[in-house]
PyMOL CGO cylinders between C-alpha atoms (Angstrom):
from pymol import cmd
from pymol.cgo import CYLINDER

trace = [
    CYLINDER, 5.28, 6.10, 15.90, 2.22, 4.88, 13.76, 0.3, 1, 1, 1, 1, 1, 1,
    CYLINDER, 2.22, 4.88, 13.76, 3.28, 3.57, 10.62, 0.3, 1, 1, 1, 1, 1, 1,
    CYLINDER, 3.28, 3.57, 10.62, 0.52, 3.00, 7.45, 0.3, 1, 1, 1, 1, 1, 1,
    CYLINDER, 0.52, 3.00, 7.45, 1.16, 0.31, 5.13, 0.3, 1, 1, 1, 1, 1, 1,
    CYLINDER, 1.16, 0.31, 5.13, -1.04, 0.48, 1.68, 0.3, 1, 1, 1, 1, 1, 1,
    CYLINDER, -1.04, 0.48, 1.68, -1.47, -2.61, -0.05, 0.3, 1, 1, 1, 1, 1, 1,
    CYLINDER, -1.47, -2.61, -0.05, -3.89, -3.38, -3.19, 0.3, 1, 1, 1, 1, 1, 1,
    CYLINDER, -3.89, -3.38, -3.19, -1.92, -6.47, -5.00, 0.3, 1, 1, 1, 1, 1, 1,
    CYLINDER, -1.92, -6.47, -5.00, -1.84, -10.01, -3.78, 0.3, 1, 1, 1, 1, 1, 1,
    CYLINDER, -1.84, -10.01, -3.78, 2.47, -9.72, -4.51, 0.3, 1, 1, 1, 1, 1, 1,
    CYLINDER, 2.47, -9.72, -4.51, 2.05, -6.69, -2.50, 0.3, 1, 1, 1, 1, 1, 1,
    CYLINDER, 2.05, -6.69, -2.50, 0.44, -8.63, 0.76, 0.3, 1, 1, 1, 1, 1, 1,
    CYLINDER, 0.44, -8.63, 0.76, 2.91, -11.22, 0.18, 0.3, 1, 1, 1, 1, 1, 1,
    CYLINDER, 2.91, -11.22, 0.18, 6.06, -9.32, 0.00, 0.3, 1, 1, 1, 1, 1, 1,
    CYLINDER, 6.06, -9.32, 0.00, 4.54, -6.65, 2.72, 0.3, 1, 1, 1, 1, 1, 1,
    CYLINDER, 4.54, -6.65, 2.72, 3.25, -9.49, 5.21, 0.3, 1, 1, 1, 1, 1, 1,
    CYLINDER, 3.25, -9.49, 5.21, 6.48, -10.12, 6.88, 0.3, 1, 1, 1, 1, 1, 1,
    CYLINDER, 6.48, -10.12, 6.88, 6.74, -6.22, 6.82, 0.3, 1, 1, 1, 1, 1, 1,
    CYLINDER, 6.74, -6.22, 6.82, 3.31, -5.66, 8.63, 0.3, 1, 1, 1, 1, 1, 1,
    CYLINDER, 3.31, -5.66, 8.63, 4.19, -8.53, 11.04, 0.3, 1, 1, 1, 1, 1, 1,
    CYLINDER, 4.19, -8.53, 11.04, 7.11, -6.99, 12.17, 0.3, 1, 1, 1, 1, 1, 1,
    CYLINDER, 7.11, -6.99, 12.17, 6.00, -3.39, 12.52, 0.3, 1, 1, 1, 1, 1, 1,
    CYLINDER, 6.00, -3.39, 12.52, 3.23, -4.59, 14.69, 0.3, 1, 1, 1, 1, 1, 1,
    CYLINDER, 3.23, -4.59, 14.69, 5.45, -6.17, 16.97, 0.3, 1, 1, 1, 1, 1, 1,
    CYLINDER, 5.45, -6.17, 16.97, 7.38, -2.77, 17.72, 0.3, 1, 1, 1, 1, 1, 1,
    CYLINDER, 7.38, -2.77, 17.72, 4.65, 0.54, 16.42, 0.3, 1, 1, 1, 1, 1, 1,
    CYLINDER, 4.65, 0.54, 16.42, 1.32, 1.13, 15.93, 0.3, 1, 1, 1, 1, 1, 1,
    CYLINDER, 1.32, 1.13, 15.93, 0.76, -0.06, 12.86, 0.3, 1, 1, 1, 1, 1, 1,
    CYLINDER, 0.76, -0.06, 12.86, -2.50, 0.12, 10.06, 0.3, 1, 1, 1, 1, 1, 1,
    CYLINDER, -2.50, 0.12, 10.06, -3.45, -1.65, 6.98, 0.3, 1, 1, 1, 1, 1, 1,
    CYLINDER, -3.45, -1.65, 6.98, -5.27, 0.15, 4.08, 0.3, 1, 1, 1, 1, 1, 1,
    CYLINDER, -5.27, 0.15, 4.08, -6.39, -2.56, 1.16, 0.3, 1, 1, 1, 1, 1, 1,
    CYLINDER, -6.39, -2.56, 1.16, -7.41, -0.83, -1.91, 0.3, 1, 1, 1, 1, 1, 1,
    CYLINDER, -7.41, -0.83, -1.91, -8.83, -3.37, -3.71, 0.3, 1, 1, 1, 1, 1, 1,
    CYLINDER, -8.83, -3.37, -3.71, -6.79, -3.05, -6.70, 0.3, 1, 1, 1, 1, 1, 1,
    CYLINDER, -6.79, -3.05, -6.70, -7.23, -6.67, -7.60, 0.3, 1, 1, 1, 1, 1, 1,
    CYLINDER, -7.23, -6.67, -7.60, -9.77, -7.42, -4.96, 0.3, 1, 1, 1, 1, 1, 1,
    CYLINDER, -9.77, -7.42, -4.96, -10.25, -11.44, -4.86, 0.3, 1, 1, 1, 1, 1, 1,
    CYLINDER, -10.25, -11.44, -4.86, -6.42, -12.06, -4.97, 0.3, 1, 1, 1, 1, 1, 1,
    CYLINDER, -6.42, -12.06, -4.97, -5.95, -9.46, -2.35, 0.3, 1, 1, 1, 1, 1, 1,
    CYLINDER, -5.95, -9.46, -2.35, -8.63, -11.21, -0.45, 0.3, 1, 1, 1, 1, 1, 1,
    CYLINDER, -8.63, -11.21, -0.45, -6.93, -14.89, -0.62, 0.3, 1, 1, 1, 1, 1, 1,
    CYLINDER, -6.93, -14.89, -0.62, -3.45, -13.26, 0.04, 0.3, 1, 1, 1, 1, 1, 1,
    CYLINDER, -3.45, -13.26, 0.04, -4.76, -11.31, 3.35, 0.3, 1, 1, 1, 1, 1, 1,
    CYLINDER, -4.76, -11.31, 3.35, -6.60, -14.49, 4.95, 0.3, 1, 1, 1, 1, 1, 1,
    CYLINDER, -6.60, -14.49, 4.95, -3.38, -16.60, 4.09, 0.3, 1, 1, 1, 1, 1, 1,
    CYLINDER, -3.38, -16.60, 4.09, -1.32, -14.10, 5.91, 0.3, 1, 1, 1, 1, 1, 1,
    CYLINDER, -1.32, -14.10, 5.91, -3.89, -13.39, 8.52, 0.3, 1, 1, 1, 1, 1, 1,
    CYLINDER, -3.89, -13.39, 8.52, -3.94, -9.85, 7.60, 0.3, 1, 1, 1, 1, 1, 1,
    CYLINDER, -3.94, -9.85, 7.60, -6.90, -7.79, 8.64, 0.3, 1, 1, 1, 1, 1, 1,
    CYLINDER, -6.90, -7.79, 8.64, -7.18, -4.65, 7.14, 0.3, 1, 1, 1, 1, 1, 1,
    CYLINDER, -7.18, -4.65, 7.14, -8.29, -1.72, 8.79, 0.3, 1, 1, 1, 1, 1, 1,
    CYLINDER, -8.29, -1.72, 8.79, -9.47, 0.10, 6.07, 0.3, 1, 1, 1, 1, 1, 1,
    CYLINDER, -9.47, 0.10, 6.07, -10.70, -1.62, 2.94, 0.3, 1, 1, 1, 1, 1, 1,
    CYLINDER, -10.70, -1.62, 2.94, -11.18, 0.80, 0.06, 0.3, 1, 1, 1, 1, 1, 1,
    CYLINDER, -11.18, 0.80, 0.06, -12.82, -1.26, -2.68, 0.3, 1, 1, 1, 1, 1, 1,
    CYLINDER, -12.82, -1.26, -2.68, -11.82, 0.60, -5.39, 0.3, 1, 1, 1, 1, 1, 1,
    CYLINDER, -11.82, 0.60, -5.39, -12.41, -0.79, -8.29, 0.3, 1, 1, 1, 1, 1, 1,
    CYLINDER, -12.41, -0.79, -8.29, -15.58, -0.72, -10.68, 0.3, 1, 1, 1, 1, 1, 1,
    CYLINDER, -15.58, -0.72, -10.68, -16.63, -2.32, -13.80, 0.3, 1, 1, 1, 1, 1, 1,
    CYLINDER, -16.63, -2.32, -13.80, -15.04, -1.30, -16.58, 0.3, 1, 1, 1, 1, 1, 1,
    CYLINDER, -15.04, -1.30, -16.58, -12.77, 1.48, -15.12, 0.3, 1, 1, 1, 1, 1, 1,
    CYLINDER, -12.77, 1.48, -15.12, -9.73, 2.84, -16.42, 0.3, 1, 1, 1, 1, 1, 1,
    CYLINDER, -9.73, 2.84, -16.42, -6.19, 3.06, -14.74, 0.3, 1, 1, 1, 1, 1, 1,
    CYLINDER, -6.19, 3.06, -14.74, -7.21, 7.14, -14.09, 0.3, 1, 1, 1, 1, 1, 1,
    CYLINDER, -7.21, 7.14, -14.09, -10.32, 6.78, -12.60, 0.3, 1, 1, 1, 1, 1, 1,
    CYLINDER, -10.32, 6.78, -12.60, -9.13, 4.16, -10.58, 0.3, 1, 1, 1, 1, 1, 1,
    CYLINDER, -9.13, 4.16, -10.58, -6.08, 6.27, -9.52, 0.3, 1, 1, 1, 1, 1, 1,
    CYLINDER, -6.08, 6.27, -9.52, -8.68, 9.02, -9.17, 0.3, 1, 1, 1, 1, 1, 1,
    CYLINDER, -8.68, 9.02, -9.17, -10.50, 7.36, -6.65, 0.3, 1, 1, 1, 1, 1, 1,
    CYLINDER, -10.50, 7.36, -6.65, -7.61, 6.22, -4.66, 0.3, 1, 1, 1, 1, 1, 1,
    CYLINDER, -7.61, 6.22, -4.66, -6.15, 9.80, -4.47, 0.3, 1, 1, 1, 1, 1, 1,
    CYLINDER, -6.15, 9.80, -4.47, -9.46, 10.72, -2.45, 0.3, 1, 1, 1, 1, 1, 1,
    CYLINDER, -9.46, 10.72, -2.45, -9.86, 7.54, -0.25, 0.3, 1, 1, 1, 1, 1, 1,
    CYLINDER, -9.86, 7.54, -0.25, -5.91, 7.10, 0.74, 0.3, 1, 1, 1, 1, 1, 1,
    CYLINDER, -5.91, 7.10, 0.74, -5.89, 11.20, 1.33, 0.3, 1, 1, 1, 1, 1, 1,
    CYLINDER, -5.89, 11.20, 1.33, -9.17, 10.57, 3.60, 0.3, 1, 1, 1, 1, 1, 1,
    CYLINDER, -9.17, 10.57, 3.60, -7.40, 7.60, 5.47, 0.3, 1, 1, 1, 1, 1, 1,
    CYLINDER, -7.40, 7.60, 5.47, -4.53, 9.83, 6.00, 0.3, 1, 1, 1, 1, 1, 1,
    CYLINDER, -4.53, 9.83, 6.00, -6.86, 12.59, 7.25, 0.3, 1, 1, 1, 1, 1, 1,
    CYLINDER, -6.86, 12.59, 7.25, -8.00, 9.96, 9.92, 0.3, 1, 1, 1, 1, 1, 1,
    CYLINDER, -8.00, 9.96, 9.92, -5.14, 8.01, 10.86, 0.3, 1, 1, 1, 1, 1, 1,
    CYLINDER, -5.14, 8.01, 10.86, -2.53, 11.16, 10.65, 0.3, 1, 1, 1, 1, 1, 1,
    CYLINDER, -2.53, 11.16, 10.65, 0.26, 8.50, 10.73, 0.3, 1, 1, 1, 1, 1, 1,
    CYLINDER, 0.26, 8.50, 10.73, 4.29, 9.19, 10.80, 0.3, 1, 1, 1, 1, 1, 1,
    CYLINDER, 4.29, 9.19, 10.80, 5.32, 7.19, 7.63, 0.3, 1, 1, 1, 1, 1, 1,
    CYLINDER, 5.32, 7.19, 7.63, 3.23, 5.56, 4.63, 0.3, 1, 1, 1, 1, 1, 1,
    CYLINDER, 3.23, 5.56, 4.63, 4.61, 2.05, 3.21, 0.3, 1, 1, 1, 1, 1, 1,
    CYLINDER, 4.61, 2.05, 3.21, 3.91, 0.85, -0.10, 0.3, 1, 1, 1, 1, 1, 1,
    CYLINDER, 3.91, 0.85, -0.10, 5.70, -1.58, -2.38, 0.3, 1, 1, 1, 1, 1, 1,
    CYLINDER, 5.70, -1.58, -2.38, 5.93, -2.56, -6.29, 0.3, 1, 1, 1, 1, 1, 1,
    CYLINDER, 5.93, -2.56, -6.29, 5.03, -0.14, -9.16, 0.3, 1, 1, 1, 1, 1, 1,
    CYLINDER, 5.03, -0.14, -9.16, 0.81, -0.66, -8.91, 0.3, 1, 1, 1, 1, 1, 1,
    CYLINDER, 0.81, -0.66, -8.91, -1.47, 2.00, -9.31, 0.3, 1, 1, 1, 1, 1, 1,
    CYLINDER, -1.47, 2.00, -9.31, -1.80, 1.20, -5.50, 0.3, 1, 1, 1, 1, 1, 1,
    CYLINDER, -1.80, 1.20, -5.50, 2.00, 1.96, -4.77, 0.3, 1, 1, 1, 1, 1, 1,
    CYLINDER, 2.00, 1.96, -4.77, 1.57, 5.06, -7.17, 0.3, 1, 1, 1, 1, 1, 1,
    CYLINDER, 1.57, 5.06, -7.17, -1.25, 6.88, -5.29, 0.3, 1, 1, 1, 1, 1, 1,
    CYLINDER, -1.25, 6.88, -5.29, -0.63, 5.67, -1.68, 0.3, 1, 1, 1, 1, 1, 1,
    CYLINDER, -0.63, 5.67, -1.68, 3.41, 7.24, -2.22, 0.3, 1, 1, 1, 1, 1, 1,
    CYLINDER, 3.41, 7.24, -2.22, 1.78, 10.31, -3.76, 0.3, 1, 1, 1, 1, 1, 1,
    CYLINDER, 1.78, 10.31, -3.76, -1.41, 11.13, -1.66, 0.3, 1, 1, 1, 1, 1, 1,
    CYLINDER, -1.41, 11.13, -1.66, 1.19, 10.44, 1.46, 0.3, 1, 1, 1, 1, 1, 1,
    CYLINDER, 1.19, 10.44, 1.46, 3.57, 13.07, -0.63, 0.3, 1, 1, 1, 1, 1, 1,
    CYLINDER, 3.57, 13.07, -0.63, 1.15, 15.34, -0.78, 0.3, 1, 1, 1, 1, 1, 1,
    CYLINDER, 1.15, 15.34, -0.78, 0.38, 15.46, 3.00, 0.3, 1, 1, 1, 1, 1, 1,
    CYLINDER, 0.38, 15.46, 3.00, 4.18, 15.94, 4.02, 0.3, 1, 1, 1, 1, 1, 1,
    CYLINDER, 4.18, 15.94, 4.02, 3.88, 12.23, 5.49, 0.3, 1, 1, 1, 1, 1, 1,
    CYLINDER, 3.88, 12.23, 5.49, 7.16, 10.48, 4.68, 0.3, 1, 1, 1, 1, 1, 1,
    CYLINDER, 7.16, 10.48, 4.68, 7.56, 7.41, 2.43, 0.3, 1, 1, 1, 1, 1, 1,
    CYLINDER, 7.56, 7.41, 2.43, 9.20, 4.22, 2.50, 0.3, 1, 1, 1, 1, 1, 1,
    CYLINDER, 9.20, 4.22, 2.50, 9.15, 2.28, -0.69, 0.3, 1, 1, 1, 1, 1, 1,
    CYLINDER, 9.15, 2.28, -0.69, 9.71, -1.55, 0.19, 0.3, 1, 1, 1, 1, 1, 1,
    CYLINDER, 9.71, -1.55, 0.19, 11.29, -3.48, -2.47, 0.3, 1, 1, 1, 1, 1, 1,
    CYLINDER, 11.29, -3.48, -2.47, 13.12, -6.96, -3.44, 0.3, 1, 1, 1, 1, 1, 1,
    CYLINDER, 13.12, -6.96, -3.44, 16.13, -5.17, -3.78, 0.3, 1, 1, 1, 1, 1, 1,
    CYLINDER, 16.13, -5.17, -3.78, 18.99, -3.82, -6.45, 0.3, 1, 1, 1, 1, 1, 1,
    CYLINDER, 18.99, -3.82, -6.45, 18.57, -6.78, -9.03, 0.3, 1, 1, 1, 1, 1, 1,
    CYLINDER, 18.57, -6.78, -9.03, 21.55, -6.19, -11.45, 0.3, 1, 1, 1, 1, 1, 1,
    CYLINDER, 21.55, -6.19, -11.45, 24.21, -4.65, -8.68, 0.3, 1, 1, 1, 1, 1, 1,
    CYLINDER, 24.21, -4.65, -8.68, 24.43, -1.79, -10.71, 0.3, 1, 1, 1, 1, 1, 1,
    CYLINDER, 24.43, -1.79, -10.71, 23.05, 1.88, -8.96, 0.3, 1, 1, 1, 1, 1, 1,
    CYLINDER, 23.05, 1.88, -8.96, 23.06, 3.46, -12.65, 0.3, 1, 1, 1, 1, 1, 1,
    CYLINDER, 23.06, 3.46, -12.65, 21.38, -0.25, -14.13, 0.3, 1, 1, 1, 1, 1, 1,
    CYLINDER, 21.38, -0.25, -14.13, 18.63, -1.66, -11.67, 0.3, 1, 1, 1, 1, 1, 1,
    CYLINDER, 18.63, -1.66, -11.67, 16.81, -3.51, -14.03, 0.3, 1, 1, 1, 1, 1, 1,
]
cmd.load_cgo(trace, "trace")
């Protein structure tokens, strides 16, 4: 099983770390760093000792939430194209999340959305 974890956040490293470091010990088992908030994500992957094997860099000066999405649609959909893997994993609600879950959607690849948990208890009252 290869498994493809798609991180862009420094909360998403931190919360996805443990993740990662578990996967590897059992499947084959990528990184893709989008760059979403790029020095954060930097810091948070060296104090995990995370090394990404694709870094996407998507961000430009003075771009909006669509053209960022935009541009992640196209590079996750390309690192699916390459890696072909069996599941996607993304966490949060970041563009990141957003358009890894989606391009991963769109290629029939299944999903898993990692999260904190239920906070509230309630199925029909999460937040």
């Amino acid at each position: 099983m290869k498994v493809m974890v798609v991180v862009g956040t420094r909360p998403e490293v931190i919360k996805m770390a443990p993740v990662v470091a578990r996967l590897q010990e059992q499947v084959d088992t990528g990184v893709c760093a989008t760059g979403q908030h790029q020095e954060m994500l930097t810091q948070a992957l060296h104090t995990f000792h995370l090394v990404p094997h694709y870094r996407l860099n998507a961000m430009q000066p003075g771009q909006s939430l669509n053209r960022l999405a935009s541009r992640l649609m196209g590079d996750i959909d390309q690192v699916l194209d390459q890696e072909k893997p069996d599941w996607v994993l993304v966490q949060g609600d970041t563009t990141t999340a957003l358009c890894g879950a989606l391009a991963a959607f769109h290629k029939q690849v299944p999903v898993g959305h990692v999260e904190a948990g239920l906070r509230t208890g309630k199925l029909d009252s999460p937040f």
